[in-house]
C-alpha positions in Angstrom: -19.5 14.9 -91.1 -18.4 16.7 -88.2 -16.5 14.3 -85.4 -18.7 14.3 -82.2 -15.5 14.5 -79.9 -15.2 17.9 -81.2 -19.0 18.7 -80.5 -18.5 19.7 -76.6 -15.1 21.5 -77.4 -17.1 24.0 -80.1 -19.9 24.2 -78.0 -18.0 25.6 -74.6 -16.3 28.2 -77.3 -19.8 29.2 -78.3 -20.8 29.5 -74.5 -17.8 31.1 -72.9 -18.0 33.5 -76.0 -21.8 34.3 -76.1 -23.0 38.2 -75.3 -25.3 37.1 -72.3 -24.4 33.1 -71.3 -27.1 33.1 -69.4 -29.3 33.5 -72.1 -27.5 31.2 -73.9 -27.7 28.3 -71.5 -31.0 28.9 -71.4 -31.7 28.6 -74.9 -29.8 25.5 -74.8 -32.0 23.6 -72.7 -35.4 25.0 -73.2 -35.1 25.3 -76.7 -32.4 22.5 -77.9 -32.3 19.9 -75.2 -35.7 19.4 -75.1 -36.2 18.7 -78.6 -34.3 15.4 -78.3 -36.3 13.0 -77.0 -38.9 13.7 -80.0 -36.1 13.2 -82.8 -36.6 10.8 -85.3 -33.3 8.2 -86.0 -30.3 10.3 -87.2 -32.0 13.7 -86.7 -30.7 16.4 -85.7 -32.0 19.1 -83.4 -34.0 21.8 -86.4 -32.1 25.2 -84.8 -28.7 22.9 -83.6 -28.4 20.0 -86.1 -25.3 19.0 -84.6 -27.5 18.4 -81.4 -28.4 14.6 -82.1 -29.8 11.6 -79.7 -25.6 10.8 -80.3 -24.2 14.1 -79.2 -26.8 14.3 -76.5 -24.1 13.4 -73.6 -21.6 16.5 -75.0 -24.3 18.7 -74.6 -25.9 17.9 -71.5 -22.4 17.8 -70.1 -21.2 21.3 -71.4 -25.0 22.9 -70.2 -23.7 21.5 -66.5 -20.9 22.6 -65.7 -21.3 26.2 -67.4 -24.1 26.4 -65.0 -22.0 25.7 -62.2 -19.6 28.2 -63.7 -21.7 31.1 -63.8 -22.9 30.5 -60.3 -19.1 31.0 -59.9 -18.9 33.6 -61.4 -21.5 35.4 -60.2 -19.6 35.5 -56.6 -16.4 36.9 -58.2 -18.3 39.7 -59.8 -19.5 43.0 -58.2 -22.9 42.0 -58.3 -22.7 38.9 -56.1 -20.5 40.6 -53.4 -22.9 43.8 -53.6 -24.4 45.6 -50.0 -26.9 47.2 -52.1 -30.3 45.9 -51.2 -31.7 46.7 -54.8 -28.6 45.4 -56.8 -28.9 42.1 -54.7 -32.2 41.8 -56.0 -30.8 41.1 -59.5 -28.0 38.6 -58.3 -31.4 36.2 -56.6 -32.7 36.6 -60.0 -30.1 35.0 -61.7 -29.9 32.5 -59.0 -33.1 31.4 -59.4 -33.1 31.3 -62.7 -29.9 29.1 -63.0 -31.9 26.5 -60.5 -34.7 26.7 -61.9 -32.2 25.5 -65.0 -30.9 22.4 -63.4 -34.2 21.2 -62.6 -35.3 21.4 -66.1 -32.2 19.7 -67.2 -32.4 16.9 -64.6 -36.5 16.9 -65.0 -35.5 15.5 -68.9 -33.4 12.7 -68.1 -36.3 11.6 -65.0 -38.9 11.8 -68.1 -37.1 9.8 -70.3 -35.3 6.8 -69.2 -33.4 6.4 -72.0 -31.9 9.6 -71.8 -30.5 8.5 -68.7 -27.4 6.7 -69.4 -24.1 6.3 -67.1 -22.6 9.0 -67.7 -25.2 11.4 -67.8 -26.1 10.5 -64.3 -21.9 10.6 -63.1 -22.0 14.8 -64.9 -25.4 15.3 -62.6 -23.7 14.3 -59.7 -20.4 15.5 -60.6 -21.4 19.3 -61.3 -24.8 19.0 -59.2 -22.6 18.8 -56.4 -20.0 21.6 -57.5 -23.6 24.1 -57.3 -24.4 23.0 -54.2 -20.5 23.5 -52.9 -20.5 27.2 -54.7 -23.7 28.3 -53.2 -23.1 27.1 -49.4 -19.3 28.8 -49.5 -20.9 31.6 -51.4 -24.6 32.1 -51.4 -25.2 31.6 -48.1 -23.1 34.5 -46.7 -24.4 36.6 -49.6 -27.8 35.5 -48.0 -27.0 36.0 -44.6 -26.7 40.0 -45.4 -29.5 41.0 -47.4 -31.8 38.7 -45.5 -34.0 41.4 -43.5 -34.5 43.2 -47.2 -35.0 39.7 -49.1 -36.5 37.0 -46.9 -39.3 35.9 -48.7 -37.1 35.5 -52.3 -34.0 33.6 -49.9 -36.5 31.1 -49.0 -38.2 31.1 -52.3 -34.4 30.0 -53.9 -33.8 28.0 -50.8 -36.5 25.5 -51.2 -36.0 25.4 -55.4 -32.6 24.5 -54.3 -33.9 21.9 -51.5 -36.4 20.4 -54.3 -33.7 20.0 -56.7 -31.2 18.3 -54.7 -33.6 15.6 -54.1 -32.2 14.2 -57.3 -29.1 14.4 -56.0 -30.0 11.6 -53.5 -31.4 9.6 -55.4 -28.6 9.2 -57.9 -26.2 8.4 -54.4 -28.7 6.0 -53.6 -28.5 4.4 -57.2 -24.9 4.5 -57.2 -25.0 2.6 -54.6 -27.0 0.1 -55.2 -26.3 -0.5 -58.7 -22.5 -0.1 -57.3 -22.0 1.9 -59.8 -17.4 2.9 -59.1 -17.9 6.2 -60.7 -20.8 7.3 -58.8 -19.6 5.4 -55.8 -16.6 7.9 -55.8 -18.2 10.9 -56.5 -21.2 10.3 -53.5 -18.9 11.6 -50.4 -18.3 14.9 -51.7 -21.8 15.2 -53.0 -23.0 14.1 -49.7 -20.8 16.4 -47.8 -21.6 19.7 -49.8 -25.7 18.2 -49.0 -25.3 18.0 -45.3 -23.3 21.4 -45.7 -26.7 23.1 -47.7 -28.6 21.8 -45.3 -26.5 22.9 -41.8 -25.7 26.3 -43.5 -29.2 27.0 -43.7 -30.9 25.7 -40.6 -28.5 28.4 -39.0 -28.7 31.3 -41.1 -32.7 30.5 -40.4 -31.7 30.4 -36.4 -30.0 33.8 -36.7 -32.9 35.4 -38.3 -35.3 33.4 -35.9 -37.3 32.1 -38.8 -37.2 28.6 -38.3 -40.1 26.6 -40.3 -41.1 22.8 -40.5 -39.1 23.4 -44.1 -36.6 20.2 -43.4 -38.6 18.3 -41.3 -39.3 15.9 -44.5 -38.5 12.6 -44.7 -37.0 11.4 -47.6 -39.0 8.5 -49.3 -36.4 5.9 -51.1 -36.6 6.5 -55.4 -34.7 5.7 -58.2 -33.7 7.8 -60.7 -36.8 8.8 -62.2 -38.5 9.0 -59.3 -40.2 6.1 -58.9 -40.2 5.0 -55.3 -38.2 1.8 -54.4 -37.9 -0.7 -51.5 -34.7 -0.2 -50.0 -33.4 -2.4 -47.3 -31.6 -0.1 -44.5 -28.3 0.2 -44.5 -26.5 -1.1 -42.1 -24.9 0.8 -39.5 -21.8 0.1 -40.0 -22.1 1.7 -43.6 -23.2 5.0 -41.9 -20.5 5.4 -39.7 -18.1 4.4 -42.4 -19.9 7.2 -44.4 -19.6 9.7 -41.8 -15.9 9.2 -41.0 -14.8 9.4 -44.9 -16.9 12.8 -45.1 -15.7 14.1 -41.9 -12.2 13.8 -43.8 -13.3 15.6 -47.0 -13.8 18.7 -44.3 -10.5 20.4 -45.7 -10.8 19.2 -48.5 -14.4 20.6 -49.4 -13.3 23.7 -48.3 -9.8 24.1 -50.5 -10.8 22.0 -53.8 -13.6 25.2 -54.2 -11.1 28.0 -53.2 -8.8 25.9 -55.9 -11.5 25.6 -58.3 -12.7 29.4 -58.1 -9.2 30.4 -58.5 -8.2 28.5 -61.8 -8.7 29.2 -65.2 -10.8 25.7 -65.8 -13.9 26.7 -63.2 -13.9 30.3 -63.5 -12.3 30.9 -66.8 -15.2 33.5 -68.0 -15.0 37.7 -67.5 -16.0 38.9 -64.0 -17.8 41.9 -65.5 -20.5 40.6 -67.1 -22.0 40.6 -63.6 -22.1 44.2 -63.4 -23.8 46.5 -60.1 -24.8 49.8 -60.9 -22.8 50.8 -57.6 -20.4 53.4 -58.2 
């Protein structure tokens, strides 16, 4: 019987060593993942029996933060620091594709409560907010010079992105109210690399005079599986407390990522499976 500490460790070695991770991650969670809530007691997923309502967490957890890795490492390859309007094309794709990912993974946990358990929830935040770091510091810019070629696929990426991290706020918001210390500790750098999407983008859109009525949405109050809740408002002191702790995360938002991309731990997979056809 194989020891399920020992289940996340072989499945990053099957990741980080797979032809095509993408692919891979993929597989994981539309073929694997998604096969757990319908398993009987005991039962392992039919192509990953050591997949298991038990080993669920080591899975989930290991999907994640590859994700989040290969958006890294996407930006340290040719491909995501391409001029070349037709090679860019391919870096959106993957883009896309990897958000179109998390929303799958975090749409399975929102469907089935008792997926959801604490530490599921701390890894979404956790590496939720690592993606939405990576792709202001990176994506953005990247953005900011193909726009006139790619404008309608930047906003098509930018609002799956917007979409998704609607979950994020809702697991703060739980967090919060649950007070919840892991979550608790995690929300001010999630809530800093939010506000950071969000400015980022309302002025790349002001450079390329394309403003729309995109962020004008109110947010409605939800827990974590999107039911909407009555919240009492919090008070203002809270908010200011809030803002003053993020305001001090500034430098450290900006050198925990340049730390992160740099060591073996975030970015520990080869550059040049992200391959332009530039010579």
């Amino acid at each position: 019987k194989m020891n399920k500490g020992n289940v996340g460790k072989l499945l990053s070695l099957f990741v980080e060593h797979s032809p095509n991770r993408m692919d891979t991650l993929s597989h994981l969670v539309n073929d694997v993942l998604q096969e757990v809530p319908h398993l009987g007691k005991g039962k392992g997923v039919a192509v990953f029996p050591t997949c298991s309502h038990q080993t669920f967490g080591n899975y989930y957890s290991t999907v994640l933060e590859y994700l989040w890795k290969e958006l890294v490492n996407l930006f340290n390859s040719p491909l995501g620091k391409t001029k070349d309007p037709t090679a860019a094309s391919k870096a959106m794709e993957l883009m896309h594709k990897m958000i179109g990912l998390l929303q799958s993974l975090f749409g399975l946990t929102k469907d089935h409560e008792a997926l959801a358990k604490k530490s599921i929830i701390f890894q979404q935040l956790k590496f939720g907010s690592r993606f939405i770091e990576t792709f202001v510091l990176k994506a953005i810019p990247f953005f900011q010079v193909h726009f006139q070629h790619h404008e309608d696929t930047i906003l098509d990426i930018i609002r799956l992105l917007q979409r998704w991290s609607h979950q994020l706020y809702h697991i703060i918001s739980h967090g919060k109210r649950e007070k919840d210390a892991n979550l608790t500790k995690e929300a001010p750098r999630a809530k800093k690399a939010l506000e950071m999407f969000i400015h980022k983008v309302k002025a790349m859109l002001k450079k390329n005079r394309c403003m729309t009525a995109m962020w004008t949405k109110t947010l409605k109050a939800k827990d974590i599986d999107g039911s909407t809740i009555k919240e009492e408002r919090e008070s203002e002191d809270d908010e200011e407390e809030g803002d003053s702790e993020n305001e001090d995360r500034d430098e450290e938002f900006d050198s925990e990522e340049d730390d992160d991309e740099g060591s073996g731990d975030s970015a520990d997979t080869s550059e040049n499976e992200y391959e332009t056809d530039e010579n």
